[in-house]
N, C-alpha and C positions, 0 to 999 in steps of 0.2 A: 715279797721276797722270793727268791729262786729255791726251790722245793730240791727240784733230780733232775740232771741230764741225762739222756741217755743219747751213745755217741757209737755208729756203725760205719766203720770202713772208713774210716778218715787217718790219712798218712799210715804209724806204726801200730796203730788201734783196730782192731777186729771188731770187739764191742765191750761196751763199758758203759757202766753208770755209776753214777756219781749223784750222792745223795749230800744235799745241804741242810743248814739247818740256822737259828741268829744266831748273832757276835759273830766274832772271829774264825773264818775256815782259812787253811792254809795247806796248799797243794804243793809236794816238793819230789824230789823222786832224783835219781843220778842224770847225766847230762846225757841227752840222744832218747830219754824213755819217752818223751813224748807228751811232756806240759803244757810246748807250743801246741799242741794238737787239743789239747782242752780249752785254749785260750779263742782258737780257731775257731773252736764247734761253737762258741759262745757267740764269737762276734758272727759263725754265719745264723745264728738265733735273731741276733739282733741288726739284722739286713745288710753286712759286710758284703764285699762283691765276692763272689765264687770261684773258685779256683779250680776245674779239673785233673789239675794236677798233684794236687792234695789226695786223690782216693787212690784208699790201699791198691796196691799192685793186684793184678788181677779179678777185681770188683768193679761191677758196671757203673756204680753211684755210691755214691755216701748219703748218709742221712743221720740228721739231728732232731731231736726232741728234747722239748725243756715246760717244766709244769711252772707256774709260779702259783702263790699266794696271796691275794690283791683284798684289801677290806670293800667293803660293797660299797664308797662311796670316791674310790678310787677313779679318776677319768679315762685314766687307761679304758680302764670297762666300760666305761662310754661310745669311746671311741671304737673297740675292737668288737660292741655289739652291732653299730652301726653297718660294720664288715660284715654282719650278719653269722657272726660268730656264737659257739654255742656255750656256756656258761655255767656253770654251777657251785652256787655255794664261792662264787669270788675265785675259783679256781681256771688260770688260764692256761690252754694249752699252745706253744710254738712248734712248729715246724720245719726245717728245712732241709730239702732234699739236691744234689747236683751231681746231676749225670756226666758218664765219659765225654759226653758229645760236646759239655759246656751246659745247657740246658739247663736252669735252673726253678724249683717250687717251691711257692712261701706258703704255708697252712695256719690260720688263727682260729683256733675254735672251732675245727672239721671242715675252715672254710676257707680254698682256696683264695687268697688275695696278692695286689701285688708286692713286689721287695720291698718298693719303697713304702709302702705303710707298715711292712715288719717293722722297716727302719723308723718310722717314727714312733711307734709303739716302744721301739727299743732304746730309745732316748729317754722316754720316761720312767723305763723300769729300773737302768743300768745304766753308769757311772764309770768308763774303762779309764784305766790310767797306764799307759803304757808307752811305750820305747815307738811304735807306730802308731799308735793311737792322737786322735785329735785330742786338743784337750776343753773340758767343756768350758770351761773360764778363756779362751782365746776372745772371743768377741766383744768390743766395749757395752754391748746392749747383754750379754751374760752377764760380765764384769758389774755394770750396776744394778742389773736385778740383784745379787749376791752382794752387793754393798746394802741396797737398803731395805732387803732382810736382814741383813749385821746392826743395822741402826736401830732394829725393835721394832715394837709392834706398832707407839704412838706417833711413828715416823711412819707406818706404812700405812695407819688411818688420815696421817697427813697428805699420803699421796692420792689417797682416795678422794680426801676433799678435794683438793687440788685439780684432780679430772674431772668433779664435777663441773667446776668451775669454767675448767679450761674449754670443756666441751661446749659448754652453755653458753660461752664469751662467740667461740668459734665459729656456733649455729648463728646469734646474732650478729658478728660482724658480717658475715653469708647474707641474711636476710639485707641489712641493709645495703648492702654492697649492690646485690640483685638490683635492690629497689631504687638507690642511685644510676645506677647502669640501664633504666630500662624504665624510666618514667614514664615516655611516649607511648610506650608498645602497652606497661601496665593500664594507663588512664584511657586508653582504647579499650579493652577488655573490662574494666570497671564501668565503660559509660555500655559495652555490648552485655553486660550481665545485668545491669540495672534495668535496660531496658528491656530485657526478655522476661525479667521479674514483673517489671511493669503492666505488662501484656498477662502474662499468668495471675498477678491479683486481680486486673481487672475481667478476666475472662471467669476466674473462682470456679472451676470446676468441683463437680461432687464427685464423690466417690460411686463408680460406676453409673456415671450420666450417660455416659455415651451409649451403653446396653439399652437403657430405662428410654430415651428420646427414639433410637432405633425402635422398639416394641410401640411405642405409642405410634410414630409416623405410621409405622406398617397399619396400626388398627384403624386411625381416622381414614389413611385413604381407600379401606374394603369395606367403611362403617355400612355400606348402602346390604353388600353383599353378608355381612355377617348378620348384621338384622335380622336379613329374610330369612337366612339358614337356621338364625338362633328361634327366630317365631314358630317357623316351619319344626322346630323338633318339640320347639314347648305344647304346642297344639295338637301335635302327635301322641304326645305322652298325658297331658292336662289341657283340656278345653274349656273355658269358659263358655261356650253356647251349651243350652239346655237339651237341644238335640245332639248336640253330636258324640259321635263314636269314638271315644280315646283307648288309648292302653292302658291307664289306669282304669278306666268303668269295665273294660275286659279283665281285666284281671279282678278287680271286686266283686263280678259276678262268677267269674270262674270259682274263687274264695267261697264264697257262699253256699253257692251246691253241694262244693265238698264237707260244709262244715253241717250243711243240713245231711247229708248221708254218710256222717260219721259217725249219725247216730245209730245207725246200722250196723255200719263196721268200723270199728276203732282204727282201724289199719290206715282210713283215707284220711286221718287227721295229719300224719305226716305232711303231706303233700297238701295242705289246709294251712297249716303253718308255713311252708314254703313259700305259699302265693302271697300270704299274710307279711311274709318279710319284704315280698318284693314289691309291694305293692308300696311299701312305706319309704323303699328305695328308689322308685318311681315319683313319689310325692317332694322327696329330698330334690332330686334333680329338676325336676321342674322345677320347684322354687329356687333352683340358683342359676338356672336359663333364666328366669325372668328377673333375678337381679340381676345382671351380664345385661340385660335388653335393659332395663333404667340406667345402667351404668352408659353404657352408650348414647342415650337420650338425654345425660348430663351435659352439658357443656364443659370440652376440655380448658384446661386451663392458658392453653397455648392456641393455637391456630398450628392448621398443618404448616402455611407458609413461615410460621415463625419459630415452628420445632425444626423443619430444615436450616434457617438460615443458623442458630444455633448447632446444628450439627456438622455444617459447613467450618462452623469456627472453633467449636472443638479439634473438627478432622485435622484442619490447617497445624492446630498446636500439637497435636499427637504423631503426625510426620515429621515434625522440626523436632522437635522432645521427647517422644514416647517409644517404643508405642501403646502403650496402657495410661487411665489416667494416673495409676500410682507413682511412672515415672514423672508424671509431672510434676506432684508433689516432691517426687525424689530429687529432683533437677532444683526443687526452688530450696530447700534447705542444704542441697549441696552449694548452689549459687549466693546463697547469703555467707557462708563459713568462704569463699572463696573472694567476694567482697571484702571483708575483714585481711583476709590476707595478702589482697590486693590494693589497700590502704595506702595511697603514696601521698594523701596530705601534708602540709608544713609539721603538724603535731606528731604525725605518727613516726615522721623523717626525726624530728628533734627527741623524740619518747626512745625511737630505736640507739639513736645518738648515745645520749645518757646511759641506759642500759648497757650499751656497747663499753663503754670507760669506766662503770660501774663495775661491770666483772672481769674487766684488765685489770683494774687497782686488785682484786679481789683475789685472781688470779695469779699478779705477781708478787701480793702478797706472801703468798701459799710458796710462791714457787724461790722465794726468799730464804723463809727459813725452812725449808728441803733444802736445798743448797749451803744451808750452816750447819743443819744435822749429820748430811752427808761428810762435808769437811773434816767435824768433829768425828765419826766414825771410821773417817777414812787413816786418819792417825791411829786413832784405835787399834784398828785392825794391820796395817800396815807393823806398828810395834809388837802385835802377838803376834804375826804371822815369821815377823825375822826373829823375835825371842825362839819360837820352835826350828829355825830354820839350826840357829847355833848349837842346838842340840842334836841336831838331826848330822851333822859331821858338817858342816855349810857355814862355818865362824867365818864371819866378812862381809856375807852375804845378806841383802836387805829386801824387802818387799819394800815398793814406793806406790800408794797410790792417789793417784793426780785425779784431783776434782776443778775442774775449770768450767765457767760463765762462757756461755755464746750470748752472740749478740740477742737471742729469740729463743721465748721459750716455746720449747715442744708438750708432745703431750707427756712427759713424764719428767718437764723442768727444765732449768735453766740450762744444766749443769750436761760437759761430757765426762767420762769417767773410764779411766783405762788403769790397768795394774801392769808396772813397771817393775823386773827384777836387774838389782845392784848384785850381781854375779861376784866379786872382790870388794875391799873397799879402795874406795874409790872411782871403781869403774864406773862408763857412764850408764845410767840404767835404761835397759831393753827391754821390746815388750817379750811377755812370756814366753816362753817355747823357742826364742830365739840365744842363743849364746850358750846352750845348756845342755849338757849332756843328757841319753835319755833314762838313767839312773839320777840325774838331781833334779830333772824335769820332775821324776815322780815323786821324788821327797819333797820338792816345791807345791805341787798339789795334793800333798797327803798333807802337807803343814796347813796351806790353806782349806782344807776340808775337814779336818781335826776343829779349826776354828768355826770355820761356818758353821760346822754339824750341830753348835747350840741353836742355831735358829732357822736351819735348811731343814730340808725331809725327805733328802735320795732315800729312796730304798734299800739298794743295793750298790754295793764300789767295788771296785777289781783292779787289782793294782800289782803291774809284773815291774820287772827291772827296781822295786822300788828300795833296794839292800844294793844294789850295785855301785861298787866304789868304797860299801865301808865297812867296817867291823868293830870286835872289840864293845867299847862302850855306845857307841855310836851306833851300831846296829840294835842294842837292846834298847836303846829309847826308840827307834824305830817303829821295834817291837813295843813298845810301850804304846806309841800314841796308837798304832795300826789299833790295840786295844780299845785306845781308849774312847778311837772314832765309831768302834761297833758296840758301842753303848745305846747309841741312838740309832745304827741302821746295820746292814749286812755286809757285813765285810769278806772279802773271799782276795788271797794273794797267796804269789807263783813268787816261793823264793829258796834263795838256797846257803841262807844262813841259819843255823840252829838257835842263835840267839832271836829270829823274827819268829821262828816256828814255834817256840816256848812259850808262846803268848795264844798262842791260838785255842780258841773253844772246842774245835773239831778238826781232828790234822789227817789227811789226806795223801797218800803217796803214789806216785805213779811206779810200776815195777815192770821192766823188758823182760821177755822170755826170747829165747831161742830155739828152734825146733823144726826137726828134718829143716833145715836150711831157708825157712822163715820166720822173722822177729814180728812179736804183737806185743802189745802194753795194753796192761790191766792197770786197775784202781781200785785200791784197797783203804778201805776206813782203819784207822789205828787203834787197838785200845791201849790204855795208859803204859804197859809192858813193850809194847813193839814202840809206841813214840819215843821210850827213853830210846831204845835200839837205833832206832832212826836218827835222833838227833845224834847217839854217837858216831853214826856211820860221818852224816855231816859235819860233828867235829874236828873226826880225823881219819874219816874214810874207812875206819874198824869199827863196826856194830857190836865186837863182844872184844872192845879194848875195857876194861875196869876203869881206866883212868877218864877215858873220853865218856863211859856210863858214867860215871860220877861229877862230873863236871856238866855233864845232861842232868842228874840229879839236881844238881845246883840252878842250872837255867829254870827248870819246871818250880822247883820253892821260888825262884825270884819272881817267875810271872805271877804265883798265885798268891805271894804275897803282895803285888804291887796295887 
């Protein structure tokens, strides 16, 4: 919900806030102080186009700021983080600023963005209902969202199934349609993916062969020269002949010395132990040159000729496929799932077929009774909607809404859906917003948002002109239902009947000053003393008439008794 505006230099307004609160707020003030100017500041909140001409006389820019109150699982805050908008605690900040030049700035959350995403932001937080304003029930795709929410809940898990269906119908008439349309071209790429498969089982590469066959070719074809080099270091270090002179017999004897003249000095055993480790390290490597030299002397398991022509026929698959062997494997279990899907067989043509007619039945089943739910709710609603209308000063007047079958259904049914108003009786009925002044425009969608509001979840509704044309009894049901809709959400309404303002949870006035020869309007919150005032000023244009307090008396008992 809408928390506080705060509102600078706009038209007869210097600066002013205006602090909200739930239920019913109701903003009224004498004619010229400048309502239309809070009505302004809202809709430029919620991405209206900007008007330069709107800012106070003598001020560069005007600017608006508006807090709301969003529960943390609200999408708004999805959407307005994605803006990269800053957040706390579900609390959103708007912005908006428009300069002399035209020039205008959107702000969501200290974060510049553009208008038009104010403006969709601002569709979902607020609900305007006015004399200029669009109305949100204009479009047949609103008009049956807002129907079969009216039907309930087991009507909207109906349409849920029913999408699954449809979807699922959708994707397989697709698949087969493809698959008819394009047998040749499929059965070409089933018989080229078969045989690439073909070539890859029979090749069976291992996991890193291609490394493992490179190291082997490289070692057969220097086996001559690794030999010598690997004998020439073993004989260096460990010699088998009885004369000769190695670095192991050097260092054993060196060892030895030291350990016989350590008995002299304890100091040269250090370096006794030293010779002693490395001697043993010496003895280590030799023995694994001379495994290295039998290893060689093995016979490989391959021939060099036959480890190349293997690696020739790897290489060939790894340029067409790879280049690693893992993409080979990766290519063969992608190419088998794409076989499968490439399946233009008699069986799998007749398997899609059946499927296919299987979840049209399924589908239109579903999409049947949605279209009798609807029916049946459409009467529904239709009679509560003209029951409130007759109440509302509008005796004649009908809400008609037509559910009609096309030939095909869509993704949300058979059915098209428009709401039709019977402006007199007898007249012929129109769609919305057409034939209708914009005082019964707005009692027309306050009647119909009274009703929805058991099963919608606007947050917040704002409703000007919507007392214009009536009074007396007529205005206090007004004021009734404008109640009885901020039960379930936040109501805020620009009116200048004291019978609509009696109803209100927090009443609001706008007051003009004059001075040194320029006029500004402030906004002041009421407490229970100054509303009676008000409403008499509104009675009879005298704040401290007795008669007109009193008869204020009477409005504020009737609202808090109702």
């Amino acid at each position: 919900m809408i928390e506080d505006i705060r509102i600078t230099d706009l038209g007869v307004i210097s600066e002013a806030e205006l602090a909200f609160d739930k239920g019913l707020t109701v903003l009224t003030g004498e004619t010229g102080a400048g309502k239309t100017m809070v009505l302004t500041a809202l809709g430029l909140l919620l991405g209206d186009r900007s008007d330069s001409g709107a800012i106070r006389s003598g001020a560069g820019q005007t600017s608006v700021e508006g807090r709301w109150r969003l529960d943390a699982i609200n999408p708004t805050l999805t959407k307005a983080y994605d803006a990269g908008a800053l957040i706390a605690d579900g609390e959103l900040l708007l912005a908006r600023t428009v300069a002399s030049d035209g020039r205008s700035k959107a702000v969501i959350g200290g974060r510049s963005v553009p208008v038009g995403l104010l403006s969709e932001i601002g569709e979902e937080l607020v609900v305007v209902h006015g004399q200029a304003d669009q109305i949100r029930l204009k479009s047949p795709a609103a008009q049956k969202i807002a129907l079969d929410k009216f039907a309930g809940a087991k009507h909207l898990a109906l349409l849920g199934e029913y999408a699954n269906y449809f979807n699922a119908w959708k994707q397989a008439q697709a698949t087969l349609e493809d698959i008819q349309a394009n047998i040749s071209a499929r059965a070409r790429q089933v018989e080229e993916l078969t045989h690439s498969l073909e070539e890859l089982d029979k090749l069976a590469a291992k996991p890193n062969e291609d490394v493992e066959l490179a190291e082997l070719a490289k070692k057969l074809t220097f086996s001559a020269d690794l030999r010598a080099a690997v004998g020439l270091a073993h004989d260096a270090l460990l010699n088998d002949n009885f004369d000769a002179i190695d670095a192991t017999s050097l260092i054993g004897k060196a060892r030895k010395a030291l350990e016989n003249a350590a008995s002299h000095d304890a100091t040269l055993e250090t370096q006794a132990s030293a010779l002693r480790q490395i001697g043993e390290d010496l003895n280590d490597i030799a023995a694994e040159l001379s495994g290295y030299l039998t290893s060689l002397e093995s016979d490989s398991p391959m021939t060099l000729d036959e480890i190349q022509e293997r690696r020739s026929a790897l290489n060939a698959a790894l340029r067409h496929y790879g280049p690693t062997i893992e993409d080979l494997q990766t290519f063969q279990e992608t190419a088998q799932a794409k076989l499968a899907e490439l399946d233009v067989s008699s069986e799998r043509i007749a398997s899609l077929e059946a499927e296919v007619a299987t979840l049209h039945k399924q589908a239109k089943a579903c999409a049947d009774q949605i279209s009798s739910n609807r029916t049946q709710a459409a009467t529904d609603l239709a009679k509560r909607v003209s029951d409130e209308l007759v109440a509302l000063a509008m005796a004649g007047s009908k809400l008609h809404v037509l559910v009609e079958k096309t030939e095909h259904f869509g993704p949300t049914g058979f059915d098209s859906v428009s709401f039709l108003l019977e402006s007199y009786s007898g007249a012929d009925p129109r769609p919305l917003g057409k034939g209708a002044s914009g005082g019964e425009l707005s009692r027309i969608m306050l009647a119909l948002e009274v009703v929805l509001a058991e099963t919608d979840s606007t947050p917040t509704f704002i409703f000007d002109e919507v007392d214009a044309g009536v009074g007396g009894a007529a205005a206090i049901e007004v004021g009734r239902r404008l109640a009885k809709l901020a039960k379930n959400a936040q109501v805020i309404v620009v009116t200048h009947l004291a019978q609509v303002a009696a109803f209100a949870d927090r009443h609001l006035t706008v007051v003009k000053s004059s001075e040194a020869g320029f006029t500004s309007s402030d906004v002041h919150v009421l407490d229970e003393n100054a509303r009676s005032e008000e409403l008499a000023r509104m009675l009879s244009g005298l704040s401290d008439s007795e008669t007109a307090r009193t008869h204020a008396k009477e409005l504020r008992d009737l609202a808090k008794n109702s």
